[in-house]
N, C-alpha and C positions, 0 to 999 in steps of 0.2 A: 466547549467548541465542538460537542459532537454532533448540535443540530446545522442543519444549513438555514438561509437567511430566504425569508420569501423569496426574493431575487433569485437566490440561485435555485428554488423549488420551482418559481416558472418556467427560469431557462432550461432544466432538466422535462418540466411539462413541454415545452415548445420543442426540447429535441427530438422526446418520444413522436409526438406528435408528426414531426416533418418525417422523421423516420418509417415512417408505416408503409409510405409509398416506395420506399426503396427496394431492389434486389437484395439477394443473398451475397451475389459479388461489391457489392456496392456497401451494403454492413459491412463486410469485412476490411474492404480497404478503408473504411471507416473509424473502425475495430483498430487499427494495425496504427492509422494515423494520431489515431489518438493514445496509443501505446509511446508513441513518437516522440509527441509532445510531452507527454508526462518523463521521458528518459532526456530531453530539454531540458525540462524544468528541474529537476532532480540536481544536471549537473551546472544548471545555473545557480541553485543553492548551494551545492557544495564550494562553487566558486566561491562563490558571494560570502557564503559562512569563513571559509578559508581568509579568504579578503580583510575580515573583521576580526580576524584571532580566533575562530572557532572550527575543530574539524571534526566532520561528521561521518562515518564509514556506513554510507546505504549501500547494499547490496543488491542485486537482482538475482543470483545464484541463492541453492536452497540453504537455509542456514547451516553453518557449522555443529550449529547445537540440536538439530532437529536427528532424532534418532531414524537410522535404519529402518526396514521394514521388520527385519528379524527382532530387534531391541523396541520396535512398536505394539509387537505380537505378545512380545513378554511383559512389555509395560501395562496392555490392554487386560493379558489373558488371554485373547485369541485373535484368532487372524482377522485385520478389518479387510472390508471390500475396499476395493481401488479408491470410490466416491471417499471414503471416512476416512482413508491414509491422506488422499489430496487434502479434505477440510483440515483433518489436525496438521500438515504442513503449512497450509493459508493461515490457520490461527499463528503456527510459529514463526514466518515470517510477518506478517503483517505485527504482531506483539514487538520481533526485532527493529521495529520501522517506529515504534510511537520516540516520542524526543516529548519533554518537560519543556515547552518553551520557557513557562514560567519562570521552573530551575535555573533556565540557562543564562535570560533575562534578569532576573530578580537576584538571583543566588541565595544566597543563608543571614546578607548583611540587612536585607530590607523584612526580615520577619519579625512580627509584632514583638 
């Protein structure tokens, strides 16, 4: 599931696209609304999951488990620049965010 479906490669082409003409103000409230909807959607899942016996802890704060700068400097060896401390935090929140649907769905009783 990690490509997307034509469908959604047009609509992403046709956003770029309408996009081009826009302001700098105007991307952002853009930016911001679409942040909006996704923090929506997020807790209509969690409802929704809740709903059906399933509960799921997504976070927006930085992980619990993503080390300090000091504990990233000794993990590394040396001090990352700002850009390489935000990437390895992206990678560890977004890592904390994947879910098995399969798992969740199927469990251990539907395996070959």
């Amino acid at each position: 599931m990690d490509r997307l479906t034509q469908e959604q490669q047009f609509l992403l082409k046709r956003v770029e696209m309408e996009a081009q003409h826009l302001t700098k103000e105007e991307l952002i409230d853009s930016l911001v609304d679409c942040w909006e909807a996704r923090f929506r959607l997020k807790q209509a899942f969690t409802e929704y999951s809740r709903d059906a016996g399933m509960a799921f802890r997504l976070e927006e704060a930085r992980s619990p488990y993503a080390p300090d700068m000091e504990d990233l400097t000794q993990m590394l060896g040396y001090e990352p620049t700002d850009e390489e401390a935000l990437d390895y935090y992206q990678q560890v929140f977004e890592s904390n965010m994947e879910v098995d649907m399969d798992e969740i769905v199927l469990g251990h009783d539907n395996e070959p």
